[in-house]
BALO-605018 format. One line per 2 residues: for each residue x, y, z of C-alpha. Coordinates in steps of 0.5 Angstrom, whole numbers, plus 500, padded with zeros to 3 digits. Each point is the difference from the previous one (the first is absolute). Last residue first. Layout:
N
X,Y,Z; ...
***
This chain:
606
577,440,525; 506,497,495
496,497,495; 496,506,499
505,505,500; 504,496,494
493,500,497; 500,507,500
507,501,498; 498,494,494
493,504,498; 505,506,499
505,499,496; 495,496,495
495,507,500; 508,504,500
502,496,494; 493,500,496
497,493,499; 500,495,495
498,494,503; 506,495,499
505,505,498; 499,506,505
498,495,506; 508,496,499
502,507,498; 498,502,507
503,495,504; 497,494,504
500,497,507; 495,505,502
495,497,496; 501,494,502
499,502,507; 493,504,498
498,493,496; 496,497,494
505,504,495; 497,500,493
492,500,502; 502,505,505
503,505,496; 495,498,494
494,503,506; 504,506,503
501,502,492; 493,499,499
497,504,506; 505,506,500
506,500,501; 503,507,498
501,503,507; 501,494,505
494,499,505; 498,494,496
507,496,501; 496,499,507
495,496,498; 493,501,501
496,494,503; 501,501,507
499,508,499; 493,498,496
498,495,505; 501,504,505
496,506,497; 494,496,499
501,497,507; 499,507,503
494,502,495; 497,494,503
502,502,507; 496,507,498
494,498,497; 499,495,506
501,506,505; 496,505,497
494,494,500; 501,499,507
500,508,502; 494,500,496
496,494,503; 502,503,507
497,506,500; 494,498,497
499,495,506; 502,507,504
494,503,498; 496,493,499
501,502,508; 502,493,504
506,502,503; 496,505,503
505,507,498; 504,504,507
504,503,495; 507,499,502
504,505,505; 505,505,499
496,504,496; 502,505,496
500,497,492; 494,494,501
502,493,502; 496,493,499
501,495,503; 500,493,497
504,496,507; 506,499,496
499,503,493; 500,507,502
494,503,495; 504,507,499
494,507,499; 500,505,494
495,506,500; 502,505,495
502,507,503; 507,499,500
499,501,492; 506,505,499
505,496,498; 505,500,505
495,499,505; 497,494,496
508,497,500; 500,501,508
493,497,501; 503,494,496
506,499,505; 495,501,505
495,495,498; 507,495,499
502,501,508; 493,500,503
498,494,497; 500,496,494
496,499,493; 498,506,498
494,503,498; 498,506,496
493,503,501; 495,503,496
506,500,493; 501,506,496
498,500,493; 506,502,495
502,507,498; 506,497,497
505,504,504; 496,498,507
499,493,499; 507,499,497
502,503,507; 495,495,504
504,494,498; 507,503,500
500,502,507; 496,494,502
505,496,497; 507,504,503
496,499,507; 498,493,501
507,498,498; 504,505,505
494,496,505; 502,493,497
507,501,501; 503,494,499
506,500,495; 502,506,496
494,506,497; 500,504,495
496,496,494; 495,497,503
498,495,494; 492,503,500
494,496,497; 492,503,499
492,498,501; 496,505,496
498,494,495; 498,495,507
495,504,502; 499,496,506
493,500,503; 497,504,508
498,507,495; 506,500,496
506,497,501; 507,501,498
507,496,502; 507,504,500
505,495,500; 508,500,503
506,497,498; 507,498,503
504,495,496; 504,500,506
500,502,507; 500,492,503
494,499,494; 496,507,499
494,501,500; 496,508,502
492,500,500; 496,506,499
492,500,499; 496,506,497
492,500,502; 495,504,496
494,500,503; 502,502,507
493,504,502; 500,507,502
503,503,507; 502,495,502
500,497,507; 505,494,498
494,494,503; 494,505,497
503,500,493; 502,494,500
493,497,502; 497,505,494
506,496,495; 496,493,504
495,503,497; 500,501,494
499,509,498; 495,500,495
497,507,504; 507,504,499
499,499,493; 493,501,499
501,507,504; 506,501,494
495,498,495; 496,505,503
505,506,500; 502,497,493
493,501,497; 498,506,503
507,504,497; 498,497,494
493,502,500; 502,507,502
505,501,496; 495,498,494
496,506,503; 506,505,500
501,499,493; 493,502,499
501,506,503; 506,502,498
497,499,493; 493,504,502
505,506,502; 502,500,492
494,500,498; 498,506,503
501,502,507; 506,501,505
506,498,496; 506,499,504
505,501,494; 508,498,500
501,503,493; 507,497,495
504,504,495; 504,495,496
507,497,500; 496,494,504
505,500,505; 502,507,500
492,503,502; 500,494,504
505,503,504; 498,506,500
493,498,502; 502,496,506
504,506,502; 495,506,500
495,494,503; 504,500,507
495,497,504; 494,497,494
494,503,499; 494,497,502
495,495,495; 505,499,494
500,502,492; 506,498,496
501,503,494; 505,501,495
500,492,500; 507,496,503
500,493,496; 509,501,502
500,496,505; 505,499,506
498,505,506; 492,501,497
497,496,506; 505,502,505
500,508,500; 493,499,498
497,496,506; 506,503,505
497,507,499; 493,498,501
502,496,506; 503,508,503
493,503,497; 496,495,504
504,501,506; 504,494,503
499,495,504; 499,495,494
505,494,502; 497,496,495
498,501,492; 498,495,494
501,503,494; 494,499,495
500,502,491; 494,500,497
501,500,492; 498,503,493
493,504,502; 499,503,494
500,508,498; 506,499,495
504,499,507; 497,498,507
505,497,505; 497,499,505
504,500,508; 497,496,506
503,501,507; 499,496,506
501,501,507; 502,496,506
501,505,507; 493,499,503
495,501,493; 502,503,494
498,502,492; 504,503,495
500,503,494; 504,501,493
496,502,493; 505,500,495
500,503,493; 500,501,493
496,507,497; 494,496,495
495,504,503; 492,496,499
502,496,506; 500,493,503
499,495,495; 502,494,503
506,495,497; 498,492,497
498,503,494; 506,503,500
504,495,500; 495,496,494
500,505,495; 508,501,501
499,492,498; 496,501,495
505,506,496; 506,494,501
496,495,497; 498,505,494
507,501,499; 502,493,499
494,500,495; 503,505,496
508,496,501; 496,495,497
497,503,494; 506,504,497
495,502,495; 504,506,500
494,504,501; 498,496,505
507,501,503; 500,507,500
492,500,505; 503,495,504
506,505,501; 496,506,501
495,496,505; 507,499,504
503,507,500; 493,503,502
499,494,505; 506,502,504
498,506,499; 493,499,504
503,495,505; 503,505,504
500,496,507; 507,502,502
501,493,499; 498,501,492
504,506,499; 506,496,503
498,495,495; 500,504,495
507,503,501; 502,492,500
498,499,492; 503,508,499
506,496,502; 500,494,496
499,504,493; 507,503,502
504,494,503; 498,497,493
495,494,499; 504,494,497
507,501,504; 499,493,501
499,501,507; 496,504,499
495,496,498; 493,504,500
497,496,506; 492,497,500
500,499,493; 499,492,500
506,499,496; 504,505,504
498,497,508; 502,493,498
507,503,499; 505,503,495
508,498,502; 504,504,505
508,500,500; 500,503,493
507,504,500; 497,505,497
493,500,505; 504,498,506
504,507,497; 496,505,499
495,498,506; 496,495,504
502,498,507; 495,493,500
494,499,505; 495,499,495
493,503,500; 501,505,495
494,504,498; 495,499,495
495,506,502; 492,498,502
500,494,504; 507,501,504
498,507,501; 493,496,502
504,495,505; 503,505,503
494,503,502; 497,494,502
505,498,504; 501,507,503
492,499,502; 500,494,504
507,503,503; 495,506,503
506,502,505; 502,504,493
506,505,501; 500,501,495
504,501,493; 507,500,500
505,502,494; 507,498,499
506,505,501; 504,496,504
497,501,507; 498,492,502
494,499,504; 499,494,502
492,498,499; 500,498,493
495,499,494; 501,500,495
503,504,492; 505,499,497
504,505,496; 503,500,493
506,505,500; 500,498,509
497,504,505; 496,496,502
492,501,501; 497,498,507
494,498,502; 500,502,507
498,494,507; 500,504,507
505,496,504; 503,504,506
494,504,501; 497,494,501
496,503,507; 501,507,500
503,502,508; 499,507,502
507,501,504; 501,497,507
503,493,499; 505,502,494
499,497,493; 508,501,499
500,501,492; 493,502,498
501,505,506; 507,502,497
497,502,493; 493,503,503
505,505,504; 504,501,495
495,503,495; 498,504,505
506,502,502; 502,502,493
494,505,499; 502,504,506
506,501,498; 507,499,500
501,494,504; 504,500,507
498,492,503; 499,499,507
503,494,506; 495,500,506
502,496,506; 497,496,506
492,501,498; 496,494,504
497,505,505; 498,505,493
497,494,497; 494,499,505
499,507,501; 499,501,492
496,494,499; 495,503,506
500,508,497; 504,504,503
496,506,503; 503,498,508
507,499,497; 500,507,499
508,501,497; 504,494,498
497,499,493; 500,507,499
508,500,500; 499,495,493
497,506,497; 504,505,502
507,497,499; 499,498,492
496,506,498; 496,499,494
497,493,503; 501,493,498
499,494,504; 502,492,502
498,496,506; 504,494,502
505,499,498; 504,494,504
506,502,503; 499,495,506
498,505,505; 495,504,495
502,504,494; 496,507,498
502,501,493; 499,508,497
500,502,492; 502,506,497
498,509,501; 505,504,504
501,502,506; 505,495,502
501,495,506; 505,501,505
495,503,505; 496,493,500
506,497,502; 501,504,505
493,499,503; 500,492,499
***
């Protein structure tokens, strides 16, 4: 490691700390590359607990050379988004936040979505209050006739009139764009008020929508009057439902932060307009860190995809490298940007209360965690105590492979929850890469593949994992949880013939009563896996037997294979006729009839 470490540049980027299996497993950024990581290696003694325990599974570092500070840590964030490494400070649904998006379209949509896509579309959040997005959304939808279709709408599908007027039009909840009836012109200065109106400056929107009532009464347009008054009730009625904080209308959020052992949560209030609009929550794990550090990490993740940014975010400590963050968010709002910790005054109440709520929440989750713990069945409990485990196996992942004489192999993934089948979590695979019987090389691909989509996915991981076999198939499915990163996740094989259970580096079974409701459990979920898996496997040969052979051909699809054998009722006197003779009587192409008798030919010879 030394030698690589002196190859390592002074200047600022991103490093990688890889494992055995090549998995990233932390990621950092720092002014200079070589020292930083260097550190890591020096003072073990003054480590940290978490850093002790990464630095004995570090087996490579691979880095990133950016050109500046401010890059790196836009970098980092990106990249820990990505891979979510074991070690880094973990934010639960990091990956999903809900935004509301408005497209970059001539006549733009506006909804919800968790799928950031960097078109030039503008994004609103992130809101983890959904209760909250809808209604917001529904009160931009209330208030300003916004297009609810699907359809691309420009010049062209306008003149070529590929959209017709709908329902929304003659009830006044859309202006009709599609028709080209309000111009691209009027349309935009519509969705600058609803950016206005997102941000939590309702007061311009209800100027613009008051002078509009106040032009159509004079008009004697009474029903475009009356639809305005509507509008004005509904702002009326989403600010009522907003607490008034503060006499000073300057926009900004308050971000605080409550932690017990190593779980934390952190709450953000938006205040725009002197009003609370929302209060937003991010889960947290994995906190051995400073304050200042998760800090950093709270803003530099929570304002990673939004463009809501205020000019003003107050905080309870000062965040590490908060030169950086603020250059950063300077750029991103294209607009100045103060990180304050404020001490007293109204300000510092603010912190205070979000702090507060924190607090309960962070209350809450601990407790409902301890409730968690304590509903454990028992017959989970006996399991727990049967394997030696450290927490009680309430998520149980079950594999089987099934094959018919090496073919038509197939294997199942069956799911339970506290001791009961969760049978929409229950999942299919064709094994793809393996010839003829080799049930371990099979146990192996399905388990890899299983728990890497877990992984790019961000999906829950299972309490224990179960396979059905011993020694051979448990090592094969250790082997591809080794390859992946997740050798820590407790895995055992059930051996059919004596029901013994084995464990990864133990010769020898598990000295189990053959009467536990533990092993009772184990048992009633390898059978399960195995039923799903043979009726999979019958599925399959089914389906291979009834398939005909003529479907393999590039061109035949169904109704062609299905006119070719209404036609001619046998391969042999298929193989007897010539290509014309097809080409004439079913109007095929040449080379689809020259090959359906070559195939046939083979067939009938084989």
């Amino acid at each position: 490691m030394d030698n690589k470490i002196k190859q390592i540049p002074t200047k600022p980027g991103v490093y990688f700390f890889k494992n055995e299996d090549e998995t990233i497993i932390y990621i950092g950024k720092a002014k200079n590359l070589r020292n930083r990581v260097r550190s890591y290696f020096q003072q073990r003694k003054h480590q940290s607990a978490k850093n002790i325990s990464m630095i004995k599974r570090i087996t490579d570092v691979e880095w990133l050379v950016v050109r500046s500070e401010v890059e790196a840590l836009l970098t980092e964030a990106n990249l820990i988004k990505k891979h979510q490494p074991h070690y880094n400070v973990s934010l639960k649904d990091d990956k999903s936040f809900p935004y509301i998006r408005i497209t970059k379209e001539p006549y733009p949509r506006v909804f919800i979505t968790r799928n950031i896509i960097r078109d030039g579309s503008k994004y609103f959040g992130p809101y983890t209050d959904v209760m909250h997005l809808r209604r917001s959304l529904k009160a931009v939808h209330k208030i300003f006739p916004v297009r609810s279709c699907d359809y691309l709408i420009n010049n062209e599908s306008i003149k070529a009139k590929k959209v017709s007027l709908c329902l929304d039009y003659h009830i006044k909840k859309c202006q009709g764009p599609c028709e080209g009836v309000v111009s691209e012109k009027s349309y935009a200065d519509m969705i600058k008020h609803v950016i206005q109106f997102l941000q939590g400056r309702t007061k311009e929107t209800e100027v613009f929508i008051k002078n509009h009532m106040e032009l159509a009464s004079s008009e004697m347009r009474f029903e475009d009057a009356g639809m305005y008054r509507d509008q004005l009730h509904a702002i009326g009625r989403f600010k009522d439902r907003q607490r008034k904080v503060t006499a000073d209308f300057e926009d900004r959020d308050v971000i605080a932060l409550a932690k017990e052992e190593d779980y934390g949560i952190a709450v953000i209030v938006r205040i725009r307009n002197g009003r609370i609009t929302s209060r937003e929550k991010l889960s947290l794990r994995n906190l051995d860190e400073s304050d200042a550090k998760i800090m950093e990490t709270i803003v530099s993740r929570f304002y990673l995809e939004t463009d809501f940014i205020p000019k003003e975010v107050s905080l309870p400590v000062a965040p590490e490298n908060q030169d950086e963050l603020v250059s950063w968010l300077k750029e991103k709002r294209n607009g100045a940007i103060h990180l304050s910790v404020p001490k007293k005054g109204e300000k510092a109440k603010e912190v205070r209360l979000a702090f507060q709520n924190a607090k309960l929440l962070l209350g809450e989750w601990m407790i409902n965690r301890k409730k968690r713990r304590e509903l454990v069945p028992k017959m989970i409990s006996q399991l727990q105590d049967d394997l030696q485990m450290k927490v009680p196996p309430r998520r149980i992942e079950a594999f089987d492979i099934s094959h018919l004489g090496g073919t038509n192999t197939v294997a199942s993934m069956v799911c339970f929850m506290d001791g009961k089948p969760r049978k929409s979590e229950y999942r299919k695979f064709k094994v793809k890469t393996v010839d003829g019987i080799d049930d371990f090389a099979s146990m192996r691909e399905v388990v890899f593949r299983r728990y890497k989509r877990v992984k790019e996915e961000g999906i829950g991981l299972p309490d224990l994992i179960l396979i059905d076999g011993g020694k051979g198939q448990l090592s094969m499915a250790v082997s591809a949880l080794r390859e992946l990163g997740l050798d820590y996740l407790p895995i055992i094989g059930l051996a059919k013939r004596l029901e013994e259970v084995f464990v990864p580096g133990q010769s020898e079974a598990q000295s189990i009563h053959k009467q536990s409701p533990g092993l009772i459990l184990l048992r009633r979920i390898r059978d399960e896996a195995h039923r799903f898996a043979i009726t999979y496997q019958k599925q399959k040969r089914t389906d291979s037997v009834t398939k005909s052979i003529f479907h393999e051909l590039p061109g035949m699809g169904e109704k062609r294979v299905q006119k070719l054998l209404s036609e001619y009722k046998s391969i042999k006197k298929i193989s007897e006729l010539k290509p014309e003779q097809i080409q004439n009587a079913l109007g095929f192409p040449d080379l689809i009839a020259q090959s359906i008798i070559e195939l046939a030919k083979d067939s009938v010879s084989s």
